[in-house]
C-alpha positions as CSV (number, residue, x, y, z in Angstrom):
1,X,0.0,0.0,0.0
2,X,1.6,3.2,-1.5
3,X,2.2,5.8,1.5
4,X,1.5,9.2,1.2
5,X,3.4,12.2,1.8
6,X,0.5,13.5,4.5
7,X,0.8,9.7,5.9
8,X,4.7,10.5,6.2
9,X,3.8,13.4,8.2
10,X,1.1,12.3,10.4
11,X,3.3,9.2,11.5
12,X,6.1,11.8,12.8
13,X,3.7,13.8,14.9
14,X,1.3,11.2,16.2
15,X,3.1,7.7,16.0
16,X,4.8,5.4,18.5
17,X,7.8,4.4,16.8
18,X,10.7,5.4,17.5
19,X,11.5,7.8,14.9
20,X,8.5,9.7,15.4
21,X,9.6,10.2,18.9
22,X,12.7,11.6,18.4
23,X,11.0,13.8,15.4
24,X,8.8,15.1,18.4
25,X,11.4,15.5,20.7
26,X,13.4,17.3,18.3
27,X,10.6,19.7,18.2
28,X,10.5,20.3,22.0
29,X,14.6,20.6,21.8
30,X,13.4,23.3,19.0
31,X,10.3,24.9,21.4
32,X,12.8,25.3,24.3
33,X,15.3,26.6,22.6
34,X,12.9,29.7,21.2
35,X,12.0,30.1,24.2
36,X,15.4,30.8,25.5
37,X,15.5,33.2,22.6
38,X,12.3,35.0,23.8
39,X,13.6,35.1,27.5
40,X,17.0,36.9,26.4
41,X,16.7,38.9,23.4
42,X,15.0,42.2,25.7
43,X,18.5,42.0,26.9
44,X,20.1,42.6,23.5
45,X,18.4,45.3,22.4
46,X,17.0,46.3,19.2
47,X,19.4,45.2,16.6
48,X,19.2,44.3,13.1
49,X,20.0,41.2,13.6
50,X,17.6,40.2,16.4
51,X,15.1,41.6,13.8
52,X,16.3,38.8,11.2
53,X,16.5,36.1,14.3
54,X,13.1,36.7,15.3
55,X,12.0,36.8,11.5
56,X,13.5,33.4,11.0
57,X,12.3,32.2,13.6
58,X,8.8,33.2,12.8
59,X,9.4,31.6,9.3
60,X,9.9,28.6,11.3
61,X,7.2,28.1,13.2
62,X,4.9,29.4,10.6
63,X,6.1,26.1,8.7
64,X,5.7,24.0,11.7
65,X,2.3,24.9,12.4
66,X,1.3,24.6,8.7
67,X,2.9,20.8,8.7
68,X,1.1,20.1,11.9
69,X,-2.3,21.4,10.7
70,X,-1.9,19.1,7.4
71,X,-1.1,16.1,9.7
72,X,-4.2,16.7,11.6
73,X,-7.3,14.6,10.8
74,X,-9.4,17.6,12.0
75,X,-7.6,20.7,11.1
76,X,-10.3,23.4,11.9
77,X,-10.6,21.9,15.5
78,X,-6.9,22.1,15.8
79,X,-6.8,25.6,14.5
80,X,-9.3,26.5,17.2
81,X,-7.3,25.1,20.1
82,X,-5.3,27.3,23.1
83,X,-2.0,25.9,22.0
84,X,-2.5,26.7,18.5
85,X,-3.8,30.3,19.3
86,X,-0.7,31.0,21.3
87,X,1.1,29.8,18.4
88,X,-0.6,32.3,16.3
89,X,0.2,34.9,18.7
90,X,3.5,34.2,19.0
91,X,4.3,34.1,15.4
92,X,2.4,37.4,14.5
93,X,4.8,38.9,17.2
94,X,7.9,38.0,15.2
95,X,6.4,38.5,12.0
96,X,4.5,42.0,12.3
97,X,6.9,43.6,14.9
98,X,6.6,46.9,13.5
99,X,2.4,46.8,14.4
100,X,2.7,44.8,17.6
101,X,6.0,45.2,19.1
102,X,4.6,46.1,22.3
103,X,3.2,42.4,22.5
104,X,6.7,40.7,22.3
105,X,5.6,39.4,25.9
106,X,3.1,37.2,24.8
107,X,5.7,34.7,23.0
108,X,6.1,33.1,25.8
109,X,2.7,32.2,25.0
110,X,4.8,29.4,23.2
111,X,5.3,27.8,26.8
112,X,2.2,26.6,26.3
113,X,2.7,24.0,23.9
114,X,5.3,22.3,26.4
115,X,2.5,22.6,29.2
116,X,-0.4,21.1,27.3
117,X,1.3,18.9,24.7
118,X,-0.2,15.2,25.5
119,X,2.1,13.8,22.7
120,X,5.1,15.0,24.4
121,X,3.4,13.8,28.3
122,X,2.9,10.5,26.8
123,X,6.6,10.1,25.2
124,X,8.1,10.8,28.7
125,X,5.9,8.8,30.5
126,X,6.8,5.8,28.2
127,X,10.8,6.6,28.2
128,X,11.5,8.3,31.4
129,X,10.7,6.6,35.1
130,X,12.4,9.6,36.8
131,X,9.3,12.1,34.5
132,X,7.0,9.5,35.6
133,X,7.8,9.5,39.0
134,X,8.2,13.8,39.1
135,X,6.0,14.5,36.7
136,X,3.4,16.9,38.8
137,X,6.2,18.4,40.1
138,X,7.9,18.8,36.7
139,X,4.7,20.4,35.2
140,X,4.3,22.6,38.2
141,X,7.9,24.3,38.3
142,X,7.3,25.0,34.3
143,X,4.1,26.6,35.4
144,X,5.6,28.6,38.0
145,X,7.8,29.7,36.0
146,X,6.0,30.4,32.7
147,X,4.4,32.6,35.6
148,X,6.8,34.8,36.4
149,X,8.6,35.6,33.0
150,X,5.1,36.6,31.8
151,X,4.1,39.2,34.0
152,X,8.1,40.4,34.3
153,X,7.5,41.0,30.4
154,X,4.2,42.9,30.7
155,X,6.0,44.9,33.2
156,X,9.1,45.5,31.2
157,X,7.1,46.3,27.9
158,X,4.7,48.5,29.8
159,X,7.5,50.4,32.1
160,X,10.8,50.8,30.0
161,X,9.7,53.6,28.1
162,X,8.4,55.6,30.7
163,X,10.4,54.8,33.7
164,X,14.0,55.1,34.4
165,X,14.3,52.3,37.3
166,X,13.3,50.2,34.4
167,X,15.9,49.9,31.8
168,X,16.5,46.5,31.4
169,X,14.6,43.1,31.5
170,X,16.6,42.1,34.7
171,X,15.3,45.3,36.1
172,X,12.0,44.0,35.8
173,X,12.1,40.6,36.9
174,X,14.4,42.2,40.1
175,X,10.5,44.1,40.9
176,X,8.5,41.5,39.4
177,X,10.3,38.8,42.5
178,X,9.8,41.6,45.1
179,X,6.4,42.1,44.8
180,X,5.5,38.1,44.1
181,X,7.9,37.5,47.6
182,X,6.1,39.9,49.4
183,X,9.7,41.6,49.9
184,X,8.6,45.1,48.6
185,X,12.3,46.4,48.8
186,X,10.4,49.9,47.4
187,X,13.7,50.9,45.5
188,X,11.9,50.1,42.0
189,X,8.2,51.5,42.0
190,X,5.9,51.3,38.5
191,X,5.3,55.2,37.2
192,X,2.2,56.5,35.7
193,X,-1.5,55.6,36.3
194,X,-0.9,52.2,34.6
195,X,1.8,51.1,36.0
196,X,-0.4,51.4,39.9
197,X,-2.8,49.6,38.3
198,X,-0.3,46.9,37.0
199,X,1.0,46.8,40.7
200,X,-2.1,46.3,42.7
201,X,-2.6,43.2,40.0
202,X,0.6,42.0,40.8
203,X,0.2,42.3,44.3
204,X,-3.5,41.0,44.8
205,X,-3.6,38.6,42.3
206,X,-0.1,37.6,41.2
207,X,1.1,37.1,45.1
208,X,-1.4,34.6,45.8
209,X,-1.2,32.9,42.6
210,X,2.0,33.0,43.2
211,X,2.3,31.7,46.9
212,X,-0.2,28.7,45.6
213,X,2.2,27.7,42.9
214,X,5.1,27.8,45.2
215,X,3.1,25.7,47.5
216,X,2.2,23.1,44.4
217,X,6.0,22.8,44.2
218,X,7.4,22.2,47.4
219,X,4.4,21.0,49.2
220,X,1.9,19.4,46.8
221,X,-1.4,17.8,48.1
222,X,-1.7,15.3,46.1
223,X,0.9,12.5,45.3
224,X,1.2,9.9,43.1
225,X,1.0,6.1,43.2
226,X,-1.1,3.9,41.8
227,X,-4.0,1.8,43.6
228,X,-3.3,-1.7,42.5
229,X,-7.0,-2.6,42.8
230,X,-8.5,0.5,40.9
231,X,-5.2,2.1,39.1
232,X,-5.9,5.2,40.4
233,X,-2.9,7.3,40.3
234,X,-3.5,10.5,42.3
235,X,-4.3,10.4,46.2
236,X,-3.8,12.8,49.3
237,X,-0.5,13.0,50.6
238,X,-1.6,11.9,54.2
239,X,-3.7,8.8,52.5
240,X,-4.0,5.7,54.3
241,X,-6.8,3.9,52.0
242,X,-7.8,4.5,48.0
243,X,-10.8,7.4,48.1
244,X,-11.8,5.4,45.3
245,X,-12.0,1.6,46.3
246,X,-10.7,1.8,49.9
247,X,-7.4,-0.6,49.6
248,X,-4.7,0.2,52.1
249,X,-2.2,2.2,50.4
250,X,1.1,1.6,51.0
251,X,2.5,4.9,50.1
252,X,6.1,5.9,51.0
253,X,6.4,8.5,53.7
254,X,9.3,10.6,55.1
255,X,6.8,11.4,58.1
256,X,7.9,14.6,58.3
């Protein structure tokens, strides 16, 4: 049976050989490493060829949402996911920088996809036991910290045109981690109407969220092992017996 070139494709994003794995790991080596790019480049400047970086980069993902569309057996209900919206978002922001430059933040929209991907989950659970055995904690650290780079960007892109104790992007993840800590060092204040507003958000909303995720990290509710009787996977970290088919649980515990 003759293969197709659209078969060739959809067997490297959605099968379980192992060349289609390391296709899609390739691609998360490819995700992380733009969003490295995205995290640094405010500290570069603007230079021409950052412009031509971000423009090639753009091309890039513009080519590797197209090929993942094609592969898609439903393309319109891809097109109207979250991950593929951030995509679009992210790729407008390198494409049209001269309408939208002020959005730069939102590419690390492109986090997302390494959040929510279940192709990528399921290849890690099937080749890593150490991402099997930390995965909540894996996906919670990534989540905190998808956290903080995104409002230290809306800071930055909001602030360093209008206020001089924000000149760089370190500037504004240094009051970003004051105000999320609760430190409040008060040496780096947000100017302008906006910029209260922004802090007030930070502090109301962003602390707590903040404190919650910290909390998910270092002191989660919920571990994992699985009920041999039921095979469910998720129980309270003080559990004794399955909420689900009360087994005893034999559940390793530090006691601390």
């Amino acid at each position: 049976m003759a293969t197709t070139f659209r078969d060739k494709i959809r067997h490297l994003y959605f099968g379980d050989d192992r060349q289609a794995r390391m296709f899609r790991y390739a691609l998360i080596g490819f995700d992380v490493v733009t969003i490295a790019v995205f995290l640094v480049s405010p500290l570069g400047g603007h230079h021409r060829w950052m412009m031509a970086l971000d423009l090639a980069i753009g091309t890039l993902l513009t080519i590797e949402l197209a090929a993942r569309l094609y592969a898609e057996r439903s393309p319109l209900r891809h097109l109207l996911s979250l991950t593929t919206a951030a995509d679009l978002v992210v790729i407008a922001s390198l494409l049209l920088p001269v309408f939208i430059e002020n959005f730069a933040f939102l590419r690390i929209a492109r986090a997302l996809r390494l959040l929510r991907s279940y192709h990528l989950l399921r290849d890690l659970r099937a080749d890593s036991p150490w991402f099997r055995q930390h995965e909540d904690i894996v996906q919670r650290t990534l989540n905190l910290a998808v956290f903080v780079f995104v409002v230290t960007s809306v800071v930055y892109v909001t602030q360093h045109h209008i206020n001089p104790q924000i000149q760089s992007y370190v500037d504004a993840l240094y009051f970003t981690i004051t105000t999320l800590t609760t430190t409040g060092f008060g040496d780096i204040t947000l100017a302008g109407p906006g910029g209260r507003i922004l802090a007030v958000v930070i502090m109301v909303v962003g602390v707590s969220l903040f404190l919650r995720l910290l909390q998910a990290v270092f002191r989660p509710t919920k571990v994992r092992f699985e009920c041999p009787d039921c095979a469910l996977r998720l129980h309270d970290a003080d559990a004794v017996h399955c909420k689900h088919c009360g087994r005893v649980l034999p559940i390793p515990d530090e006691g601390l």
